[in-house]
BALOBA-1460 file (C-alpha; in Angstrom, 3 decimals):
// residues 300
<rec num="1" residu="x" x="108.669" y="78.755" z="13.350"/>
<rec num="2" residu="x" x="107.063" y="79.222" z="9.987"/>
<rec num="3" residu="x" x="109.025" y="81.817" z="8.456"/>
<rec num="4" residu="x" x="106.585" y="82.848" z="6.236"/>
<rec num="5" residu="x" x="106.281" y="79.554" z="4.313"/>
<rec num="6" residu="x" x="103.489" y="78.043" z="2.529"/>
<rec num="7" residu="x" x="103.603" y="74.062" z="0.627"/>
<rec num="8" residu="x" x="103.066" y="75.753" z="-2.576"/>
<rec num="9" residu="x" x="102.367" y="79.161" z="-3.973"/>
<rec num="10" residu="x" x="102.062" y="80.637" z="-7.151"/>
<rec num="11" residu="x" x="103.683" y="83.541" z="-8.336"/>
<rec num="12" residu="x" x="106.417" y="86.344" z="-6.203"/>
<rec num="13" residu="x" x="105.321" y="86.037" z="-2.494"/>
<rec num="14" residu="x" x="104.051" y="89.349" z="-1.296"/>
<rec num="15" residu="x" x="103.295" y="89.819" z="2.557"/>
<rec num="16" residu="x" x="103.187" y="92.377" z="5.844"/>
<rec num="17" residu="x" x="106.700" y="92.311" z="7.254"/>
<rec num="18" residu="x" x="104.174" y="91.421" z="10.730"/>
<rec num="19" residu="x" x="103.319" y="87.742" z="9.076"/>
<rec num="20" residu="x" x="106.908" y="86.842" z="8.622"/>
<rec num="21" residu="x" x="106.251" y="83.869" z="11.080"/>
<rec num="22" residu="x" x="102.491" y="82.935" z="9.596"/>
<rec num="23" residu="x" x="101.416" y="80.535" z="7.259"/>
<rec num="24" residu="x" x="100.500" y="82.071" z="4.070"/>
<rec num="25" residu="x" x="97.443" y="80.797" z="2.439"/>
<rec num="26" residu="x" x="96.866" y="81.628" z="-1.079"/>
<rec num="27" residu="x" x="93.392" y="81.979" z="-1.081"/>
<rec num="28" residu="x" x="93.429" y="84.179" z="-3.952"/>
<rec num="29" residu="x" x="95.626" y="84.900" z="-6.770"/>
<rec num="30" residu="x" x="96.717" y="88.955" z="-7.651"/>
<rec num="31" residu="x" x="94.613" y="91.495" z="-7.473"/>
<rec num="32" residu="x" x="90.929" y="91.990" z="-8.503"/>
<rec num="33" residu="x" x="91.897" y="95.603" z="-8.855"/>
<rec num="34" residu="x" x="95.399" y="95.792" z="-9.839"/>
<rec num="35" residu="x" x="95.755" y="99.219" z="-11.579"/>
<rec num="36" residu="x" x="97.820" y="101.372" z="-8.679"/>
<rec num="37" residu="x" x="100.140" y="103.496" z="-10.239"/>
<rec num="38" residu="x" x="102.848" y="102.844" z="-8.068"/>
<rec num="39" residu="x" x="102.552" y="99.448" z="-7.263"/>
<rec num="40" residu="x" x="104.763" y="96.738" z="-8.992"/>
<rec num="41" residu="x" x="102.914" y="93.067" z="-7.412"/>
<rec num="42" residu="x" x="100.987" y="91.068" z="-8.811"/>
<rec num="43" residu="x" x="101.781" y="91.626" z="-12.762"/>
<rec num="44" residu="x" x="102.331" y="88.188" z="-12.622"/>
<rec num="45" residu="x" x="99.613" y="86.561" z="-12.684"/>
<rec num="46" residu="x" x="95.900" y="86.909" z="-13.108"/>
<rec num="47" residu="x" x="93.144" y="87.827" z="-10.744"/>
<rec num="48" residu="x" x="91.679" y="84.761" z="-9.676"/>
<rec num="49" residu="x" x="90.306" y="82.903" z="-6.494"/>
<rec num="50" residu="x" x="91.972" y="79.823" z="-5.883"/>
<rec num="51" residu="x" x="89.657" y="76.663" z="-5.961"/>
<rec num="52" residu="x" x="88.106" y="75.137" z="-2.879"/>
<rec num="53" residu="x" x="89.349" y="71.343" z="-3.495"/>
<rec num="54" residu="x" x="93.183" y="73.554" z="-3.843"/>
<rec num="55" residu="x" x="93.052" y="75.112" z="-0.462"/>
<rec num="56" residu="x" x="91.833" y="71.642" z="1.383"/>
<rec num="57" residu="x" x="95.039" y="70.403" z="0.186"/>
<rec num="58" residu="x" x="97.121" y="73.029" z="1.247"/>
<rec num="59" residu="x" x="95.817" y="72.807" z="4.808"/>
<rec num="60" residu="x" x="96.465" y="69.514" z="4.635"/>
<rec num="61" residu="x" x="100.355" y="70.074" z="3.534"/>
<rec num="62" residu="x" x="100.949" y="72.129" z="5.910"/>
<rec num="63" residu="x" x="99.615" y="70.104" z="8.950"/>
<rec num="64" residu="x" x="101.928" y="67.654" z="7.433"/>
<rec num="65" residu="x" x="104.702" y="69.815" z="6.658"/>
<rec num="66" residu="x" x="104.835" y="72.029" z="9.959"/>
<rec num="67" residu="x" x="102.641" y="70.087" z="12.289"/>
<rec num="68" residu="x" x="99.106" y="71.001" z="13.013"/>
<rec num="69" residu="x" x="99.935" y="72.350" z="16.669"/>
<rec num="70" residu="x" x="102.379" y="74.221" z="15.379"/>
<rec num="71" residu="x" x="100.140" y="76.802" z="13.165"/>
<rec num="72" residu="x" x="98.491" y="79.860" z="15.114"/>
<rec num="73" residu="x" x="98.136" y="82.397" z="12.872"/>
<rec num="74" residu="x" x="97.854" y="82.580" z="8.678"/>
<rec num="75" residu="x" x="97.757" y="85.289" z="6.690"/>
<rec num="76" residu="x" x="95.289" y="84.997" z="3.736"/>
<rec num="77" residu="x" x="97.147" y="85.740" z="0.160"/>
<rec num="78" residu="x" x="97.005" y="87.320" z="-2.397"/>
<rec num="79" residu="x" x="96.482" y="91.240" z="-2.506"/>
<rec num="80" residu="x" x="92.893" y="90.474" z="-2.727"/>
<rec num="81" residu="x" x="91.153" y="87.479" z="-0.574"/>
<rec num="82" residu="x" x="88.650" y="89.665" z="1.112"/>
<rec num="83" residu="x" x="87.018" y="90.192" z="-1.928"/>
<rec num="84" residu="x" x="85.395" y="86.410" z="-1.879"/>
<rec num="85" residu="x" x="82.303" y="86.182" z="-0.984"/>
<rec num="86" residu="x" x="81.595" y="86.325" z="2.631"/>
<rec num="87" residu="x" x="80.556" y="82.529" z="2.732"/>
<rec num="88" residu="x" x="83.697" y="81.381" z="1.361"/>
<rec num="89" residu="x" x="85.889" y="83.665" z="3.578"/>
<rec num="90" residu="x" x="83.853" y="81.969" z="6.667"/>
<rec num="91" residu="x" x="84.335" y="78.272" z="4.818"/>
<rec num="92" residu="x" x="88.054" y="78.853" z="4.807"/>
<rec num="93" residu="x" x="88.356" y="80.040" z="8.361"/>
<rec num="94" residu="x" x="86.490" y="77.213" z="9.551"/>
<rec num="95" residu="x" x="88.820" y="74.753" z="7.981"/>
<rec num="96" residu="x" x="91.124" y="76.367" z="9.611"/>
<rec num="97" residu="x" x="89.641" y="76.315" z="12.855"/>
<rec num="98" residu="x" x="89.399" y="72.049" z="12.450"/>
<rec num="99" residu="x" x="92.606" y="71.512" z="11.235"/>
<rec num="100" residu="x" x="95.125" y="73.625" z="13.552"/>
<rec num="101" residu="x" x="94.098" y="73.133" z="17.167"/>
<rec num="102" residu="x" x="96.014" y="76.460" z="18.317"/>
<rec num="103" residu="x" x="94.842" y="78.350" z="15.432"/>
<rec num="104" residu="x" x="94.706" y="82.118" z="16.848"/>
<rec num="105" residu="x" x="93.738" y="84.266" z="14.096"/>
<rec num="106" residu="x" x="93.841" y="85.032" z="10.230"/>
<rec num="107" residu="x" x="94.369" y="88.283" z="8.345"/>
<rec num="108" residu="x" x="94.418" y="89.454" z="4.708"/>
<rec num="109" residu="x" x="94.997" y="92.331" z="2.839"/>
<rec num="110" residu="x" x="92.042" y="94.545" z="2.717"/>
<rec num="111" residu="x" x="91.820" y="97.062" z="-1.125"/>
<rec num="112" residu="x" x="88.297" y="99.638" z="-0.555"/>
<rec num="113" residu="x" x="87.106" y="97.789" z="-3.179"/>
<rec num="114" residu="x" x="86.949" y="94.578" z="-1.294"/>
<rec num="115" residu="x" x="85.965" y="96.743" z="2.227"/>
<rec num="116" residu="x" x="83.330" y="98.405" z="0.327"/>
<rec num="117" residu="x" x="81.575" y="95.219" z="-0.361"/>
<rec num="118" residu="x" x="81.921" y="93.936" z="2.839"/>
<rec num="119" residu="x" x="78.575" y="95.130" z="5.602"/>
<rec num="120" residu="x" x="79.917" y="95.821" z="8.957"/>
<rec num="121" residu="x" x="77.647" y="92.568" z="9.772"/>
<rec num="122" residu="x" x="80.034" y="90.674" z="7.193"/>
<rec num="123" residu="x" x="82.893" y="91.658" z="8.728"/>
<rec num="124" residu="x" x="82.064" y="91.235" z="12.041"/>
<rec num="125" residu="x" x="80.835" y="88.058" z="11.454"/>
<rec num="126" residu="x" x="84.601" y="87.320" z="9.585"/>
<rec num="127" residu="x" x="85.959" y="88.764" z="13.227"/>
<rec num="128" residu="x" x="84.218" y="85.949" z="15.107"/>
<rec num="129" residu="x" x="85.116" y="83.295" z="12.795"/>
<rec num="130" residu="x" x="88.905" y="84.443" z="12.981"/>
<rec num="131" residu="x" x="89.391" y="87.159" z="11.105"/>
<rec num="132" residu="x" x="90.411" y="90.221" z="12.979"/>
<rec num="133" residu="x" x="93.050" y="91.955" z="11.514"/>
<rec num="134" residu="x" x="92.658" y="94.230" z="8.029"/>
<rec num="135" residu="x" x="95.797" y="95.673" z="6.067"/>
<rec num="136" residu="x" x="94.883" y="98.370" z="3.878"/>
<rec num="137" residu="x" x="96.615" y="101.161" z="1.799"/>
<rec num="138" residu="x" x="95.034" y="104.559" z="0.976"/>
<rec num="139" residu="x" x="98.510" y="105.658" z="1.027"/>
<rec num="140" residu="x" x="97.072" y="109.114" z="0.804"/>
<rec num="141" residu="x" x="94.772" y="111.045" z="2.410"/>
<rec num="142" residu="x" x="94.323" y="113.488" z="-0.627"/>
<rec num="143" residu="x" x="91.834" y="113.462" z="-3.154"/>
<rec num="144" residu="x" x="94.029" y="114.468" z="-6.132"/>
<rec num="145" residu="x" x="96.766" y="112.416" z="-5.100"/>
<rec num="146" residu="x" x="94.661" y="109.710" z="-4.555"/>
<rec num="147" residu="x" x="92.972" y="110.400" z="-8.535"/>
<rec num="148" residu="x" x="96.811" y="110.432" z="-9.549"/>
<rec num="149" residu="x" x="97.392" y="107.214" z="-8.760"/>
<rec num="150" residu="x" x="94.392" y="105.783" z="-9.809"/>
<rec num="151" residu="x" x="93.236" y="104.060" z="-6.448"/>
<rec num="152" residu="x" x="89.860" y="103.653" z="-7.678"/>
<rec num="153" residu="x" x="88.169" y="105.512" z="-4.860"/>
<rec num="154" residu="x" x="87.575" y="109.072" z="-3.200"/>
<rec num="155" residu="x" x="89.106" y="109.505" z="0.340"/>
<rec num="156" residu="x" x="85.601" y="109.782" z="1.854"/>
<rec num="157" residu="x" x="84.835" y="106.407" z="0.001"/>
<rec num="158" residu="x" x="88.057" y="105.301" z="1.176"/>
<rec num="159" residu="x" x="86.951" y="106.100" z="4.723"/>
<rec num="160" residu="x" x="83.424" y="104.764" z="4.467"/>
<rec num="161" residu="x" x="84.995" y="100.963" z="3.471"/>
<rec num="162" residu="x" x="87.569" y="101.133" z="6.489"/>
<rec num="163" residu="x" x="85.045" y="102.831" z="9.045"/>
<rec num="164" residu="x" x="83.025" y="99.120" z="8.246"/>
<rec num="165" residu="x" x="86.289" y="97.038" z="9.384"/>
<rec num="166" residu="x" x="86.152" y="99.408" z="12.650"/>
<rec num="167" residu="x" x="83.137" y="99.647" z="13.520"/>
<rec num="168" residu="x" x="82.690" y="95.943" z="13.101"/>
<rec num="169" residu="x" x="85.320" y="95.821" z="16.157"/>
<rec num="170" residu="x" x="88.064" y="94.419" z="13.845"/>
<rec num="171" residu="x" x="91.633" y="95.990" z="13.646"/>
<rec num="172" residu="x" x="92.374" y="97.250" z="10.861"/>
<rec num="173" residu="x" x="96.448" y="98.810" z="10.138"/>
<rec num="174" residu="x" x="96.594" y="101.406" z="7.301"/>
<rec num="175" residu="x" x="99.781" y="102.094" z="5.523"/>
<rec num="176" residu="x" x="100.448" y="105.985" z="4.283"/>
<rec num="177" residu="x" x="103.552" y="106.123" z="1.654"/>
<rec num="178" residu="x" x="105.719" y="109.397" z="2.074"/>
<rec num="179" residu="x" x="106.310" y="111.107" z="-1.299"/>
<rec num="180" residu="x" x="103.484" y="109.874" z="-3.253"/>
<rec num="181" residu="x" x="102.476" y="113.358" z="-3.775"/>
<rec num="182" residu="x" x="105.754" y="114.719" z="-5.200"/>
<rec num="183" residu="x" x="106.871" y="117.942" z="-4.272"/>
<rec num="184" residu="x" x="103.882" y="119.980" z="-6.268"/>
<rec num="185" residu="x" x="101.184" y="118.459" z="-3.222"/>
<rec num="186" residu="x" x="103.715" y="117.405" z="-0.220"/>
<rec num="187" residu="x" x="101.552" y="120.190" z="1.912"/>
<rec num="188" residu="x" x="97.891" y="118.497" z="0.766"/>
<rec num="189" residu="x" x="99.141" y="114.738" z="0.859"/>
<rec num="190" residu="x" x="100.553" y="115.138" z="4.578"/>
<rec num="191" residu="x" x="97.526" y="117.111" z="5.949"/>
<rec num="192" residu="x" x="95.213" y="115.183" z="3.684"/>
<rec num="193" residu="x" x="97.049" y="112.013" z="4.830"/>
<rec num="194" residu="x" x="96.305" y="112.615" z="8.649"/>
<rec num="195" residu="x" x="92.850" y="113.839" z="8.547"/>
<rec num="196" residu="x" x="91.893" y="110.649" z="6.877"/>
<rec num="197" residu="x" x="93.609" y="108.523" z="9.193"/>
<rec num="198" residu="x" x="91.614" y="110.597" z="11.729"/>
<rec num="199" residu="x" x="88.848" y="109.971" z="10.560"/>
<rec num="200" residu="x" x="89.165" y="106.057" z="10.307"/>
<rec num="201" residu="x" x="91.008" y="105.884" z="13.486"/>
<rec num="202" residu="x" x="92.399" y="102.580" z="12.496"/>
<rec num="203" residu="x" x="94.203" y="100.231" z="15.672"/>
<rec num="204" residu="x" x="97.867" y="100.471" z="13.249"/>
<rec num="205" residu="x" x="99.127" y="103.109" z="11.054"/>
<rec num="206" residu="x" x="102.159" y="102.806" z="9.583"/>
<rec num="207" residu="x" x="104.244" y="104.850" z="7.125"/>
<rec num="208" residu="x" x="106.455" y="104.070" z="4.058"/>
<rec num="209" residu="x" x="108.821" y="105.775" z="1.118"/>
<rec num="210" residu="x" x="107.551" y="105.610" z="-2.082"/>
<rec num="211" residu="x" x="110.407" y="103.680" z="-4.185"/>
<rec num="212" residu="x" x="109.518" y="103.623" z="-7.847"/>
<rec num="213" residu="x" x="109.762" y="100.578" z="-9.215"/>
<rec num="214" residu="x" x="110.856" y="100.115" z="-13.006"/>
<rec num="215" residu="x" x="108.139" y="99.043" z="-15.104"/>
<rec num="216" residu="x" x="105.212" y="101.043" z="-12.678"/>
<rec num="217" residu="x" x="103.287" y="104.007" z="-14.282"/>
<rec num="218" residu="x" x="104.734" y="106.082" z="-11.391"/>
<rec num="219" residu="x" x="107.928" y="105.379" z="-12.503"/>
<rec num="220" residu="x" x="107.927" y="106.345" z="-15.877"/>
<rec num="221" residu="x" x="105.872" y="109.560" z="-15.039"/>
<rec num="222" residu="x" x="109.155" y="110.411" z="-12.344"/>
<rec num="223" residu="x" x="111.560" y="109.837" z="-15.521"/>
<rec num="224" residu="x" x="109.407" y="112.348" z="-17.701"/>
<rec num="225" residu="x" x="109.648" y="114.875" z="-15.259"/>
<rec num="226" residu="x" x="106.506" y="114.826" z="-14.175"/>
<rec num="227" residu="x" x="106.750" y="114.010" z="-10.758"/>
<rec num="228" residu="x" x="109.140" y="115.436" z="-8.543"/>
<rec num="229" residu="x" x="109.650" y="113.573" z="-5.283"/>
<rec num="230" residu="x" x="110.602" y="115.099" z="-2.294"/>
<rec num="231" residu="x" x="114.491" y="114.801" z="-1.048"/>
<rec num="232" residu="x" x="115.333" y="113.990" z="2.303"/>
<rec num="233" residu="x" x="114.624" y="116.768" z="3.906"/>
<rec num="234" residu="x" x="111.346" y="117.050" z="2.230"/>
<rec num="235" residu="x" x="110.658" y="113.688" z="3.217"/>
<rec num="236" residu="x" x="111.152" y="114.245" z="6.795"/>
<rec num="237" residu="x" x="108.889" y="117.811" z="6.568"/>
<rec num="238" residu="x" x="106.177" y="115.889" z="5.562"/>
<rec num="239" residu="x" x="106.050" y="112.964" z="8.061"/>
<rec num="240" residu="x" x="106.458" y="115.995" z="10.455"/>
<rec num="241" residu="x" x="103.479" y="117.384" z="9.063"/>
<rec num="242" residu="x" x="101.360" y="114.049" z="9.396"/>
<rec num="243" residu="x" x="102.684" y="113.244" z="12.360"/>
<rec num="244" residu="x" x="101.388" y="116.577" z="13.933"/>
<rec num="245" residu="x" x="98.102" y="116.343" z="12.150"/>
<rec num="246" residu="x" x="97.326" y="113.104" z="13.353"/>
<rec num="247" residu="x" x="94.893" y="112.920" z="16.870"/>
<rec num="248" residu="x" x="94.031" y="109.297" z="17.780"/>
<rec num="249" residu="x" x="92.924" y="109.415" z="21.433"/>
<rec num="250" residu="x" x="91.579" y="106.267" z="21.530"/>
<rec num="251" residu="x" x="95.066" y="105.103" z="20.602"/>
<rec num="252" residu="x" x="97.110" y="103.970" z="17.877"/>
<rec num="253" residu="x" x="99.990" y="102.185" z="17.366"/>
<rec num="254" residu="x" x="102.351" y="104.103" z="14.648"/>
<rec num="255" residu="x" x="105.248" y="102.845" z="13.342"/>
<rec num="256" residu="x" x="108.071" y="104.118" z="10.423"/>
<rec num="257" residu="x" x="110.585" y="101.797" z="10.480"/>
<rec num="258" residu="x" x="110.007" y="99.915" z="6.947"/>
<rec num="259" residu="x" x="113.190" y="99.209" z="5.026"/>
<rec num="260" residu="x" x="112.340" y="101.699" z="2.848"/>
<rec num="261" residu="x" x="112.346" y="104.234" z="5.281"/>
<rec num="262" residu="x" x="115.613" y="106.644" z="5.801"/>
<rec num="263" residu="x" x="114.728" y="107.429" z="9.602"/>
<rec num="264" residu="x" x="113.086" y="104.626" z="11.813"/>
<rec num="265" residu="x" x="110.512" y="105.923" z="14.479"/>
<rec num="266" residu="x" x="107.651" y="104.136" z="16.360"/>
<rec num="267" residu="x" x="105.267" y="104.852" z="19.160"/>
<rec num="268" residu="x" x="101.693" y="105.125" z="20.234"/>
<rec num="269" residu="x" x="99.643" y="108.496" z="19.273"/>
<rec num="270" residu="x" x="98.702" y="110.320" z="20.852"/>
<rec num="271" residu="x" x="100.886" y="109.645" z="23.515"/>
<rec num="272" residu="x" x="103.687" y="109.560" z="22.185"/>
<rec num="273" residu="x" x="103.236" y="112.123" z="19.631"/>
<rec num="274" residu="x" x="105.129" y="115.484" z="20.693"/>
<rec num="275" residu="x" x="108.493" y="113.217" z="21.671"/>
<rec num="276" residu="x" x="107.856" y="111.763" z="18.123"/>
<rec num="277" residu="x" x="107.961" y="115.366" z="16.847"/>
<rec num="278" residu="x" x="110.765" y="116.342" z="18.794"/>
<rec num="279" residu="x" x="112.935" y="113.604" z="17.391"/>
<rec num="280" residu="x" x="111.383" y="115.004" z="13.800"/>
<rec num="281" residu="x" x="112.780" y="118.430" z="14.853"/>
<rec num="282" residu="x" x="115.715" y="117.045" z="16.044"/>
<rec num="283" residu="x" x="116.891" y="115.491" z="12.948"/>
<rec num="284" residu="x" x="115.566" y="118.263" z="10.460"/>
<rec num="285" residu="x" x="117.739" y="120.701" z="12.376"/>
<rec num="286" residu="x" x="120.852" y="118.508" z="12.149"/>
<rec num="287" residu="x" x="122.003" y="118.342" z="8.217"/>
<rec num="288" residu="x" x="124.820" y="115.586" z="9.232"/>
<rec num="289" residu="x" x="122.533" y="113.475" z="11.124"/>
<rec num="290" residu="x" x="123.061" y="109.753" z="9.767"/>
<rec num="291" residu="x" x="120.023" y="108.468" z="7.747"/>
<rec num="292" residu="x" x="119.854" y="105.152" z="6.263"/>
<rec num="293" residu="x" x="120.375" y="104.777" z="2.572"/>
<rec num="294" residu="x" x="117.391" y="104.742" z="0.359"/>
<rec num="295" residu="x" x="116.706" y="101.231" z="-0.989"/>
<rec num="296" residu="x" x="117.351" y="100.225" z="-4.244"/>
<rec num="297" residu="x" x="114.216" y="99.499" z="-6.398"/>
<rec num="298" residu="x" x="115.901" y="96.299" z="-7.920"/>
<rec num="299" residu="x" x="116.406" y="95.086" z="-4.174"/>
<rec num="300" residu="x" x="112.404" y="94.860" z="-3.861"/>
C-alpha cells in the first residue's frame, strides 16, 4: 500500500481522503488561483508547474521506492495540475502509462478556472490517456455566496466548466460545504446548492462543514461579526434542504461523512434519497441525539 506517499514533495500535503492509498504526483505547485475566502492551502508556496526533467525523476523514485507493479492509481498534486496545458497533462500520463505496468488511472483537482480552459475534446482526450476522475469545489450553488467568497466565477460559469468534464464522459465528484452561507443565506445556499449540482449532474457529490481556519478571510469576517454560521441544528436544516432539492436520476453517489461533519450519511440519489431524509428528520426531531464534535481548526 502507498498510503498516500510520494519520494519528495514540497510544501503541506493536501489530498481527497479517496487517494489515501495513491501516489501523489506533484505536478504542480499551489494554486494558480488561490484567493478562496475560506480556504487555508496552499499559502505556502507559489503557483508554479513543476519542471518536466523533476517529474521524470519522481516516477523514477517511486518505481524504486514502491515497486513499479505496485502503483495503480496517482493522484496529480497540487490544487491546480489541470491547468497545464493539455499536451503536458497527456506527456505526464503517458509516462505514467510506461513506467507502472498496472497503472489504472490518474486524477487531479479540477478549480473552473482550469475546467473552463479545458474543450470537452481536451478532456476527453485526458479520459483516454488516464485521466478520468475530476474533484472540484463550487461549494455553493448561490450566486452571492459564491461572489462572497470570491470563487472567481458565476454558478452558470461554474456549471458550463464542469458540464465539459461530463459531457466528455469523465467523472467528475463535486464537494458542497454546509454553512458557507451563514445564517443571513442558509435558505439560497441549500436550494442554490442543489439546483447546481442538478444541473451538472456530476458521478460524486459530497458534502462538508465549513471550519474557519485562522489566518482565512472567512475567518476574520466570522470574528467581526459578519458572518453568522449556522448551529447544529441549522446545519442539519440545510443539508435537509439540499438533500431534498437534489434529483440525479441518472445516479449519484452522495456521501457526508468528512471529519468535519457532525452527522455521517451516505447513499446513492435518487434512490436513496427519501430514507436519507428520513434519517435527516429523524435526528432534527431528536435534540439529544449524539452528534460528533465539531473539529478543531488547529487539528486541520
Amino acid at each position: 500500500m502507498l498510503n498516500g506517499s510520494t519520494m519528495r514533495y514540497q510544501g503541506t500535503v493536501y489530498r481527497p481522503p479517496s487517494e489515501a492509498q495513491s501516489l501523489i504526483l506533484q505536478a504542480t505547485l499551489g494554486c494558480s488561483y488561490n484567493r478562496c475566502t475560506y480556504c487555508a492551502m496552499y499559502q505556502d508556496k507559489r503557483f508554479r508547474p513543476r519542471p518536466a526533467d523533476e517529474l521524470t525523476e519522481d516516477i523514477a523514485l517511486a518505481v524504486a521506492y514502491h515497486g513499479a507493479e505496485n502503483v495503480r492509481r496517482v493522484f496529480l498534486a497540487d490544487g491546480d495540475a489541470l491547468i497545464l496545458r493539455t499536451g503536458r497533462l497527456l506527456e505526464i500520463l503517458g509516462e505514467l502509462k510506461a513506467a507502472f505496468p498496472n497503472f489504472e488511472r490518474a486524477s487531479v483537482y479540477a478549480s473552473p478556472q482550469a475546467m473552463l480552459k479545458k474543450s470537452v475534446e481536451d478532456i476527453r482526450a485526458l479520459e483516454e490517456a488516464g485521466l478520468p476522475l475530476y474533484y472540484t469545489g463550487p461549494e455553493t450553488g448561490d450566486a452571492v455566496v459564491m461572489e462572497r467568497i470570491a470563487k472567481g466565477v458565476t454558478p452558470d460559469e461554474f456549471i458550463e466548466g464542469s458540464r465539459r468534464i461530463v459531457d466528455a464522459g469523465a467523472k467528475l465528484s463535486a464537494i458542497l460545504l454546509l454553512g458557507i452561507g451563514g445564517v443571513e443565506r442558509s435558505e439560497e445556499h441549500a436550494h442554490g446548492s442543489a439546483r447546481l449540482i442538478n444541473a451538472i449532474e456530476p458521478r460524486y457529490v459530497s458534502t462538508l462543514t465549513l471550519t474557519p481556519v485562522p489566518g482565512t478571510p472567512i475567518h476574520d469576517e466570522i470574528q467581526r461579526g459578519e458572518l453568522v454560521l449556522p448551529d447544529e441544528h441549522g446545519i442539519l436544516t440545510e443539508l435537509r434542504s439540499m438533500l431534498a432539492g437534489f434529483d440525479l436520476p441518472r445516479g449519484a453517489i452522495f456521501r457526508s461523512n468528512h471529519a468535519s461533519n457532525q452527522l455521517p450519511l451516505g447513499g446513492t440519489l435518487n434512490k436513496d434519497r427519501d430514507a436519507l431524509l428520513a434519517t435527516l428528520d429523524h435526528v432534527i426531531d431528536t435534540p439529544a441525539f449524539p452528534l460528533r464534535p465539531r473539529i478543531d481548526p488547529r487539528l486541520l
